[in-house]
Gaussian input, Z-matrix of N, CA and C with variables (Angstrom, degrees):
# hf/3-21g

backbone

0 1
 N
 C     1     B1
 C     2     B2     1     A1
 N     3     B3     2     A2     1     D1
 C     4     B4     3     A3     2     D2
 C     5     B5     4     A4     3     D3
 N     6     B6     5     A5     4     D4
 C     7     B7     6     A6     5     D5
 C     8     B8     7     A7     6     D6
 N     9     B9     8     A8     7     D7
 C    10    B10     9     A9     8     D8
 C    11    B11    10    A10     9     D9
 N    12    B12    11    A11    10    D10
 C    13    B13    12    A12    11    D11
 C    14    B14    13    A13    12    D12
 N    15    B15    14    A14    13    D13
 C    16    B16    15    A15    14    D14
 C    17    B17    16    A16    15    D15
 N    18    B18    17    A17    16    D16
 C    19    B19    18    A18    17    D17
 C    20    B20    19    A19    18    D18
 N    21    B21    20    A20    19    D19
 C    22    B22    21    A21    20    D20
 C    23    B23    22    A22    21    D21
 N    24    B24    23    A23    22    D22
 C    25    B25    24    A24    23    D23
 C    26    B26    25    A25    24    D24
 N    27    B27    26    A26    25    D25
 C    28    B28    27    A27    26    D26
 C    29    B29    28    A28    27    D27
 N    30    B30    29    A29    28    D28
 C    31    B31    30    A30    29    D29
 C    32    B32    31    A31    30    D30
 N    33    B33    32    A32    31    D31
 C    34    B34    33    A33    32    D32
 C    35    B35    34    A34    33    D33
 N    36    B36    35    A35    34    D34
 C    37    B37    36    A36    35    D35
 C    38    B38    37    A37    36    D36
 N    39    B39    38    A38    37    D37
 C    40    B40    39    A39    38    D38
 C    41    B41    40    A40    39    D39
 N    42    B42    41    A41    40    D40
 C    43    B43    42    A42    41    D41
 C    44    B44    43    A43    42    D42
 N    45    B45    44    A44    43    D43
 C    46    B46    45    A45    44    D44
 C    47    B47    46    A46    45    D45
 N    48    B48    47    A47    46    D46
 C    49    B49    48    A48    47    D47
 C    50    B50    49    A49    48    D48
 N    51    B51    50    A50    49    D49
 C    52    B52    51    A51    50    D50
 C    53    B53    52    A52    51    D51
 N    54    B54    53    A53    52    D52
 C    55    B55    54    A54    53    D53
 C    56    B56    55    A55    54    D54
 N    57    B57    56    A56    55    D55
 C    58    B58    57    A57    56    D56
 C    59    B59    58    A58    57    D57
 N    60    B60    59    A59    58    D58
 C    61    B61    60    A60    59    D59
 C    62    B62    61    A61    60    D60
 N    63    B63    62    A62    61    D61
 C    64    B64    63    A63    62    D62
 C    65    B65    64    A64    63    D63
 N    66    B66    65    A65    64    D64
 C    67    B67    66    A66    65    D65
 C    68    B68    67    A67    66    D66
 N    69    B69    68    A68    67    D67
 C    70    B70    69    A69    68    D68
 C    71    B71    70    A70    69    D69
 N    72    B72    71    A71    70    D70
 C    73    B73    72    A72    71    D71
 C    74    B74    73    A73    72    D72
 N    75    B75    74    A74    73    D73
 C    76    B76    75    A75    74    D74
 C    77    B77    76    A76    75    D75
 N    78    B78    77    A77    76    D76
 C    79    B79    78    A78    77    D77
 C    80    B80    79    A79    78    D78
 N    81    B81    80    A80    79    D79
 C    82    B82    81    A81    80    D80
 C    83    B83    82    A82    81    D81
 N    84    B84    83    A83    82    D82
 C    85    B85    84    A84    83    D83
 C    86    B86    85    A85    84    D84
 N    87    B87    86    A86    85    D85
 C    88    B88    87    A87    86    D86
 C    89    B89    88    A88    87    D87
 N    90    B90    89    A89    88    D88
 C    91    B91    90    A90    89    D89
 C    92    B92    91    A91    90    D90
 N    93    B93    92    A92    91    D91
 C    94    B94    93    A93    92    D92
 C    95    B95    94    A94    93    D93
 N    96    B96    95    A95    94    D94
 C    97    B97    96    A96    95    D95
 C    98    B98    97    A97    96    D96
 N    99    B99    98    A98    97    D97
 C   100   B100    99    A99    98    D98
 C   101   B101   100   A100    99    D99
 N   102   B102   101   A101   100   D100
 C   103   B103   102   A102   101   D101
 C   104   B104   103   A103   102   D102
 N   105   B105   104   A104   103   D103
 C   106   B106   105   A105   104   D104
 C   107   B107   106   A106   105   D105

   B1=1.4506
   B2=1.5204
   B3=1.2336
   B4=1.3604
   B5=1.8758
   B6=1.2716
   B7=1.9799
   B8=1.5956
   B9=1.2141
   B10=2.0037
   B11=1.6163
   B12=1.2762
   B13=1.0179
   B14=1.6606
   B15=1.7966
   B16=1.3484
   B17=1.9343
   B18=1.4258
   B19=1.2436
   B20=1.3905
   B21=1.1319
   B22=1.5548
   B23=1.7154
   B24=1.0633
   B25=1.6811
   B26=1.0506
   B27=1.4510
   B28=1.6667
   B29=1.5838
   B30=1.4477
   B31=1.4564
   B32=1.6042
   B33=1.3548
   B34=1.4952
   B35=1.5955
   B36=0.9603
   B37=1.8265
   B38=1.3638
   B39=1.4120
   B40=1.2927
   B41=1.6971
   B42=0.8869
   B43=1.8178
   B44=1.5553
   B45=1.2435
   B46=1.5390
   B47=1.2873
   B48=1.1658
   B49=1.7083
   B50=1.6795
   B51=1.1251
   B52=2.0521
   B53=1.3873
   B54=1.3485
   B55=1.0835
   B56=1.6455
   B57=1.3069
   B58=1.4895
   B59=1.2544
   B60=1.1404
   B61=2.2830
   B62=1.4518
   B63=1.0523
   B64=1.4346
   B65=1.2397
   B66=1.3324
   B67=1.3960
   B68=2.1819
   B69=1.3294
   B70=1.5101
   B71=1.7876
   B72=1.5006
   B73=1.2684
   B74=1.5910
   B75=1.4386
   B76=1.3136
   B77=1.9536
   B78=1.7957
   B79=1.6738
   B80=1.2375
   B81=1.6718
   B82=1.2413
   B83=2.0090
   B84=1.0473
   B85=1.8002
   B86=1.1187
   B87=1.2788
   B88=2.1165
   B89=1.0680
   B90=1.4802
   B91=1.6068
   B92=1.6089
   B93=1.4367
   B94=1.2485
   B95=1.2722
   B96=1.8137
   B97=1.1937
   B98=1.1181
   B99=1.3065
   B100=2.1650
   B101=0.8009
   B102=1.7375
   B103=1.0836
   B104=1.4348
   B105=1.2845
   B106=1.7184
   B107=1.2734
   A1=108.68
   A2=115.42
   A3=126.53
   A4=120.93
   A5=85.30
   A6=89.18
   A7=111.52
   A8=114.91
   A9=112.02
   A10=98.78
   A11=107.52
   A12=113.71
   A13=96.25
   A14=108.11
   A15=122.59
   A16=108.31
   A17=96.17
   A18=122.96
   A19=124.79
   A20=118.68
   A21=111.20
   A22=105.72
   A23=134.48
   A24=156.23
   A25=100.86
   A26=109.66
   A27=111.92
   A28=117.24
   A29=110.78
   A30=117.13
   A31=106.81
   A32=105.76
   A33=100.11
   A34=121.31
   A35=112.83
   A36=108.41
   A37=118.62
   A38=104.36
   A39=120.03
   A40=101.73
   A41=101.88
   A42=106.07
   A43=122.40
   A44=111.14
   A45=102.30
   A46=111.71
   A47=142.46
   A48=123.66
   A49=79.11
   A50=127.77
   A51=116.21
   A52=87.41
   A53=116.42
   A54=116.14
   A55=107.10
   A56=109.87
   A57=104.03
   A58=119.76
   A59=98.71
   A60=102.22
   A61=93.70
   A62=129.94
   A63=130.89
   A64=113.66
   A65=139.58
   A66=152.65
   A67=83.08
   A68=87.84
   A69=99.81
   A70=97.17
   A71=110.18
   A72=116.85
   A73=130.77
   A74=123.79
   A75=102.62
   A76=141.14
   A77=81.86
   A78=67.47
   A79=132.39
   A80=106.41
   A81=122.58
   A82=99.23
   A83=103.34
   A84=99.32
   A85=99.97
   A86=94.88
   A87=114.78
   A88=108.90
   A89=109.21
   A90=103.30
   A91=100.40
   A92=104.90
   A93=94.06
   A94=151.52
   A95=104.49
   A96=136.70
   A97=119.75
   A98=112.39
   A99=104.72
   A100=116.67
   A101=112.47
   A102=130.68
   A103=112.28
   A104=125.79
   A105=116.96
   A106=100.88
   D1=157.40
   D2=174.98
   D3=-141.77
   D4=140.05
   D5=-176.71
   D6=-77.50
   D7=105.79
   D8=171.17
   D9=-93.69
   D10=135.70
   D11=171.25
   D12=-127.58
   D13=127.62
   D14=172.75
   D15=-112.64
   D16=133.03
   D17=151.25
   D18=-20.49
   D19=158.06
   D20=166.13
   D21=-96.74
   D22=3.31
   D23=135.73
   D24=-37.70
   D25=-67.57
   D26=-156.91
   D27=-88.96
   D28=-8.77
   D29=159.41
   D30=-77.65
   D31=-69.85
   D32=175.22
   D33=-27.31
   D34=-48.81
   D35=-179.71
   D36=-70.71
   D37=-28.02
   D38=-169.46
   D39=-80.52
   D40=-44.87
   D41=156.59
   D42=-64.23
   D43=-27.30
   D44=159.75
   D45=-84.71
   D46=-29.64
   D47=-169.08
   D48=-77.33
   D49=-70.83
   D50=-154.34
   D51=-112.35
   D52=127.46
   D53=167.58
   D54=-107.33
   D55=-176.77
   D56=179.40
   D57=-78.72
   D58=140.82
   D59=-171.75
   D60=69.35
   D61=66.18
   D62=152.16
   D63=-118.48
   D64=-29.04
   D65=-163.06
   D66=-105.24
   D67=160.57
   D68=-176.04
   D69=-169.00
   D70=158.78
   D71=-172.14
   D72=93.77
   D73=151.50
   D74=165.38
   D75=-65.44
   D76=140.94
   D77=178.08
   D78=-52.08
   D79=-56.49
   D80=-165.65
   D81=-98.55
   D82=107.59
   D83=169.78
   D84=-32.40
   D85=172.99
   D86=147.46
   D87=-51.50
   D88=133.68
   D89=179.65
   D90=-144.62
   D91=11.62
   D92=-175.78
   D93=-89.75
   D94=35.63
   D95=160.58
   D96=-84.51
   D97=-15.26
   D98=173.25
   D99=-90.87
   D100=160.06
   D101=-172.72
   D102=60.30
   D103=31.14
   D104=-171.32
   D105=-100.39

């Protein structure tokens, strides 16, 4: 493991490329045919 430590720069941008509530939908599809 390793420690990243980000900026308040590097949050800020990082909040501009995805901001919150930008992504929508399920994570995981239907999946509830595996492993059956």
């Amino acid at each position: 493991a390793t420690e990243i430590r980000l900026s308040d720069e590097d949050l800020r941008r990082l909040d501009e490329a995805a901001p919150a509530g930008a992504t929508a939908g399920d994570r995981y599809p239907d999946m509830s045919g595996i492993n059956r």
